[in-house]
C-alpha positions as a Markdown table, in Angstrom:
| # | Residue | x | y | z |
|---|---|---|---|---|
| 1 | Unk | 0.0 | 0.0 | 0.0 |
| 2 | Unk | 1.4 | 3.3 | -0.7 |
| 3 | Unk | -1.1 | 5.6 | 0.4 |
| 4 | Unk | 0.5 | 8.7 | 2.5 |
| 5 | Unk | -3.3 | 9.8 | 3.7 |
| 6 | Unk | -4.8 | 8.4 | 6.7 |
| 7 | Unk | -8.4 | 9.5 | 5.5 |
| 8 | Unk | -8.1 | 7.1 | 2.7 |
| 9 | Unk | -7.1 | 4.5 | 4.6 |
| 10 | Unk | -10.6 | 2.5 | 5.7 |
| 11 | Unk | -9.9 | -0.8 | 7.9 |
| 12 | Unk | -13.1 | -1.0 | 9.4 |
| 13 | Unk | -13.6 | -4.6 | 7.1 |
| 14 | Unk | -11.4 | -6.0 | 9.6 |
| 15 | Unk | -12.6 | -9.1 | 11.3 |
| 16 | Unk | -12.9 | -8.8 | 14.6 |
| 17 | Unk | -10.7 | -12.1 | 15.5 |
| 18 | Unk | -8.0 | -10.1 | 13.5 |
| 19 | Unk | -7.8 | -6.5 | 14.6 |
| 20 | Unk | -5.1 | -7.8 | 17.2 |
| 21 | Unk | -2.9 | -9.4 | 14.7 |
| 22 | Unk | -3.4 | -6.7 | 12.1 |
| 23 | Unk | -2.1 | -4.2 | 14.6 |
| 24 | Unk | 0.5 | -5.9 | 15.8 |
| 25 | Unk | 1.5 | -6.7 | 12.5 |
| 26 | Unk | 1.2 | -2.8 | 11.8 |
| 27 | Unk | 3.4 | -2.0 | 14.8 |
| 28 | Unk | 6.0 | -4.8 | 14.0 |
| 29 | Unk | 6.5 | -3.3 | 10.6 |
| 30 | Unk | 7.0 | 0.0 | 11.5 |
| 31 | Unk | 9.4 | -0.7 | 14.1 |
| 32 | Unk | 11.2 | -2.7 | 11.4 |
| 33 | Unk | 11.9 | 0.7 | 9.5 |
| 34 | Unk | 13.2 | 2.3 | 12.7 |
| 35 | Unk | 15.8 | -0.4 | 12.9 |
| 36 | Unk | 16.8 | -0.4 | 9.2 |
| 37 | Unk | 16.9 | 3.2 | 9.7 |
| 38 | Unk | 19.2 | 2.8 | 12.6 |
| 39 | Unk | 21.3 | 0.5 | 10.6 |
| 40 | Unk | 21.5 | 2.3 | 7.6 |
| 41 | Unk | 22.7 | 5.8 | 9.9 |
| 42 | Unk | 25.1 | 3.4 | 11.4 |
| 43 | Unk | 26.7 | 2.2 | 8.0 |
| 44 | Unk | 26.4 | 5.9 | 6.7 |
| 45 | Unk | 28.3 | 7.6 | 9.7 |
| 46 | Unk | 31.2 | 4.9 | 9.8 |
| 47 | Unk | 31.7 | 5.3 | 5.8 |
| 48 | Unk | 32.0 | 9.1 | 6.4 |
| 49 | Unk | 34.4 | 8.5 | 8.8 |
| 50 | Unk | 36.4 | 6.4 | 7.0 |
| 51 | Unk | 36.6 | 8.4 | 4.3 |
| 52 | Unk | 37.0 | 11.4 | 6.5 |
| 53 | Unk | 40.5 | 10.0 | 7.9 |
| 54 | Unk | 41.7 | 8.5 | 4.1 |
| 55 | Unk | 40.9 | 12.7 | 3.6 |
| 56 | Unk | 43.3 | 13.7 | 6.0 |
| 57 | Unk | 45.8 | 11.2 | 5.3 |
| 58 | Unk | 46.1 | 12.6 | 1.5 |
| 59 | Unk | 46.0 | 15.7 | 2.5 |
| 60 | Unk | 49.5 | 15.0 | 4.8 |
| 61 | Unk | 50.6 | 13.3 | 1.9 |
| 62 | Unk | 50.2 | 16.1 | -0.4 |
| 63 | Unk | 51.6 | 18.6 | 2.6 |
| 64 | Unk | 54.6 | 16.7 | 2.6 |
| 65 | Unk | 54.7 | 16.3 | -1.5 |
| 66 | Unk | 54.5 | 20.4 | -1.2 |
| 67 | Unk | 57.5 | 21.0 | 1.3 |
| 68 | Unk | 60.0 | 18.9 | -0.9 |
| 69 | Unk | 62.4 | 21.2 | -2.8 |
| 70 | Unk | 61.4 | 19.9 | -6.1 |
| 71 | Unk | 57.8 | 19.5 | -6.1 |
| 72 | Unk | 56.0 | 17.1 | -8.6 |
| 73 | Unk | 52.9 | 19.0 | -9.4 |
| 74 | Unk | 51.4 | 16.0 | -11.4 |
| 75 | Unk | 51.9 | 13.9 | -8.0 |
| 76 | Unk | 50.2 | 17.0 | -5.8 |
| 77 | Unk | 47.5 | 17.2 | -8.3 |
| 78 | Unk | 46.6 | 14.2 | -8.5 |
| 79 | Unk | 46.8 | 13.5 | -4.8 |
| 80 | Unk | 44.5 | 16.7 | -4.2 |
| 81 | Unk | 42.0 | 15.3 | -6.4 |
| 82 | Unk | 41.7 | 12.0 | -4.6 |
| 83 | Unk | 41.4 | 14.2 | -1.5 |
| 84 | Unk | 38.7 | 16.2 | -3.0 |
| 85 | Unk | 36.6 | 13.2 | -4.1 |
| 86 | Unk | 37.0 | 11.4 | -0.9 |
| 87 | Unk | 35.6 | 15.2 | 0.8 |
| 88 | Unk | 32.9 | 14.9 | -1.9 |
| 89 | Unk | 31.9 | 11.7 | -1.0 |
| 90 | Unk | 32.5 | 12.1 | 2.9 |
| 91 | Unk | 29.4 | 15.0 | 2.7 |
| 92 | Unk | 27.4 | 13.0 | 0.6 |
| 93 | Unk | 28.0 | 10.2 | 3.2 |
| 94 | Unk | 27.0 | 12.6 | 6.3 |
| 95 | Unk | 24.3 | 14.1 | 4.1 |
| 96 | Unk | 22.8 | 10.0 | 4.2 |
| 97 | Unk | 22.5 | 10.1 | 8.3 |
| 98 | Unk | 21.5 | 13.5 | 9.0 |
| 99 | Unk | 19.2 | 13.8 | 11.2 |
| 100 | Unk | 15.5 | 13.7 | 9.3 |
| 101 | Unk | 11.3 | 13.4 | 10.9 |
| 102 | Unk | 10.8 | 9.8 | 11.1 |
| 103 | Unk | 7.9 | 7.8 | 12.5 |
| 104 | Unk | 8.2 | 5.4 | 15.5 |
| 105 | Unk | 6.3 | 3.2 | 17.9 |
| 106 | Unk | 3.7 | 3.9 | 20.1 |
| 107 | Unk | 1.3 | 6.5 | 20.5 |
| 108 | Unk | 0.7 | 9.6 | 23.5 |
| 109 | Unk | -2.3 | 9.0 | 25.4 |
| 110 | Unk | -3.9 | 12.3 | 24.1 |
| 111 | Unk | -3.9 | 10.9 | 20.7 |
| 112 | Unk | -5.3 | 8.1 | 21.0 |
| 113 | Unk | -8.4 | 9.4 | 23.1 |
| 114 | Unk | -10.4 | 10.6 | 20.2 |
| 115 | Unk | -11.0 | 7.4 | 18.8 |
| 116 | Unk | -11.3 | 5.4 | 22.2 |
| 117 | Unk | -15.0 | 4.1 | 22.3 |
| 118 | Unk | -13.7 | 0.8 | 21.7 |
| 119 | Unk | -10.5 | -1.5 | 21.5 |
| 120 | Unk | -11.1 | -2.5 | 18.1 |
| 121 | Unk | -11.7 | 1.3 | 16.9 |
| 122 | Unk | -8.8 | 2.5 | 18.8 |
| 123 | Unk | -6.6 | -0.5 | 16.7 |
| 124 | Unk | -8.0 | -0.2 | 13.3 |
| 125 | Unk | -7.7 | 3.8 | 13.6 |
| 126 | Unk | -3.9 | 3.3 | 14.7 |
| 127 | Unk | -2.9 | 0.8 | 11.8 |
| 128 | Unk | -4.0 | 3.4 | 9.7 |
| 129 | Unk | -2.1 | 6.2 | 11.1 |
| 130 | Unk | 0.6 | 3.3 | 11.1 |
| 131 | Unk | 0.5 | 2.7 | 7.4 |
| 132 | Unk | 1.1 | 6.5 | 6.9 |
| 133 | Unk | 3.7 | 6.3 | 9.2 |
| 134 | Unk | 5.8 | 2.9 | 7.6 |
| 135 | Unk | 5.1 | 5.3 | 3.9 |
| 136 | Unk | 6.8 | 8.2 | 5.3 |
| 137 | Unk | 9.5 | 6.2 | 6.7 |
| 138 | Unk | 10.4 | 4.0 | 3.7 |
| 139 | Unk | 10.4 | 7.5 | 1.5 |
| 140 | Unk | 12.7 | 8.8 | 4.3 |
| 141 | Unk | 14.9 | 5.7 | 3.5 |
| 142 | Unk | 15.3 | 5.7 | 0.1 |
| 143 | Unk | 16.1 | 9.1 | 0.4 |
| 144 | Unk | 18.8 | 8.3 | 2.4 |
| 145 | Unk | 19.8 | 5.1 | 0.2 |
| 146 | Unk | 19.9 | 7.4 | -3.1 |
| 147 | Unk | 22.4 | 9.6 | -0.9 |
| 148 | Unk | 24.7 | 7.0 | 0.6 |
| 149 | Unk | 24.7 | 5.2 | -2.6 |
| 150 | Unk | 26.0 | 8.3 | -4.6 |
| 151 | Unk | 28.6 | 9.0 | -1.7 |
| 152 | Unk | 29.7 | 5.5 | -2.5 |
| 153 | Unk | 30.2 | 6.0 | -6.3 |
| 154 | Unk | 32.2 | 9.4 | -5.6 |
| 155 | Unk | 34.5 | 7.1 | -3.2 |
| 156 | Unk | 35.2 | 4.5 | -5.6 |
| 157 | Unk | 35.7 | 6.9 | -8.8 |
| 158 | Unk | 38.4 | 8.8 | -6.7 |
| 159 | Unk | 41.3 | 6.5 | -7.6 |
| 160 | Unk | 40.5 | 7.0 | -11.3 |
| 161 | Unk | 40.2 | 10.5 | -10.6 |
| 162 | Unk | 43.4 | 10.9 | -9.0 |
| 163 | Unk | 45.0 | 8.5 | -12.0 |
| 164 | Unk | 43.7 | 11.1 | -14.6 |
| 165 | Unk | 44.3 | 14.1 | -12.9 |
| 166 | Unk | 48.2 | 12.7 | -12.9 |
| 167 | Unk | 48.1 | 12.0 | -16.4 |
| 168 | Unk | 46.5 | 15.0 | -17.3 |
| 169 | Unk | 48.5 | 17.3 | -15.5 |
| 170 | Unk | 52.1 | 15.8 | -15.9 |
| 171 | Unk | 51.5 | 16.0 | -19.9 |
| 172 | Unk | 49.4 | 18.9 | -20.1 |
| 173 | Unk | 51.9 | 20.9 | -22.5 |
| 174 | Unk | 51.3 | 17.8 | -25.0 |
| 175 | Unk | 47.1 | 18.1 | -24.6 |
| 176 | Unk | 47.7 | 21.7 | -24.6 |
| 177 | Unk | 49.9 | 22.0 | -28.3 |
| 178 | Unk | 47.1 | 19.1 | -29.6 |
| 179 | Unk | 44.3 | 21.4 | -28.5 |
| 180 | Unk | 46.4 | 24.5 | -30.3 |
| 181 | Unk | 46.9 | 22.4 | -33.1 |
| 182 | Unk | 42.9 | 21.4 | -33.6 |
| 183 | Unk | 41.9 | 24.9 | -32.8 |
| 184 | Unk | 44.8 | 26.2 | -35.7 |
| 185 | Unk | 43.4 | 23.5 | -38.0 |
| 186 | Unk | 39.7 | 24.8 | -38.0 |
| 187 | Unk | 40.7 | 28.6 | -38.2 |
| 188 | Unk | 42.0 | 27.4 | -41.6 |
């Protein structure tokens, strides 16, 4: 079901020797995206810090690459450029576990009131307000899955980043005189 509106949401058909086992079924489920939630904020915030540290580390490495007398640009550049895509990829990382609304358990007294003329009403009108709960919270996850996921793909490009950026940059006079060459060629 992926309605996000508790009015259109009509248990009422429920048997009466269900409406226990639907809501606790309702209940279980949304618990179930608390704890994936949990998880997934877990795995996010460790990745960031991983990448966080292998951020710093390059960014000694190209400190030290700087304070050499003869300094290999291509070898900075490209070591800034890992560094950068790691950062990138760090934040997008964080971005995953910030902290977001999300749905959990259980109900305040004061809410459930309303609806209190009998167990069964109270039940039915909570799985309902449940379901819109477990649609907010799965929306809330993939969110955070689309995130994390792109955090990842910045992390694992960086190496070929970093390779490029060395090529690149330690024969940029010969890309440079080709590109002079193909501009000279079409002004003829």
């Amino acid at each position: 079901m992926t309605s996000t509106d508790e009015d259109d949401l009509d248990f009422s058909q429920v048997p009466d020797c269900a409406v226990n086992e639907f809501y606790r079924q309702a209940e279980l489920c949304l618990q179930s995206t608390v704890q994936i939630a949990i998880a997934a904020d877990s795995r996010a915030t460790t990745l960031t810090g991983t990448l966080g540290t292998a951020t710093a580390a390059l960014l000694v490495v190209s400190a030290n690459i700087g304070t050499k007398d003869k300094i290999d640009l291509p070898l900075l550049i490209a070591v800034l450029s890992g560094a950068g895509s790691l950062l990138t990829a760090a934040i997008f990382c964080a971005a995953s576990a910030r902290p977001i609304e999300f749905n959990v358990p259980g109900y305040q007294p004061r809410a459930l009131y309303p609806s209190a003329s009998s167990e069964k009403h109270i039940k039915l009108e909570a799985a309902a307000d449940i379901q819109v709960r477990i649609d907010k919270n799965s929306k809330a996850l993939e969110r955070a899955a689309t995130t994390l996921s792109r955090g990842r793909w910045i992390a694992f490009l960086s190496v070929p980043i970093s390779i490029i950026s060395y090529l690149l940059s330690s024969r940029w006079d010969l890309i440079l005189a080709y590109a002079l060459s193909l501009a000279h060629g079409r002004l003829q």
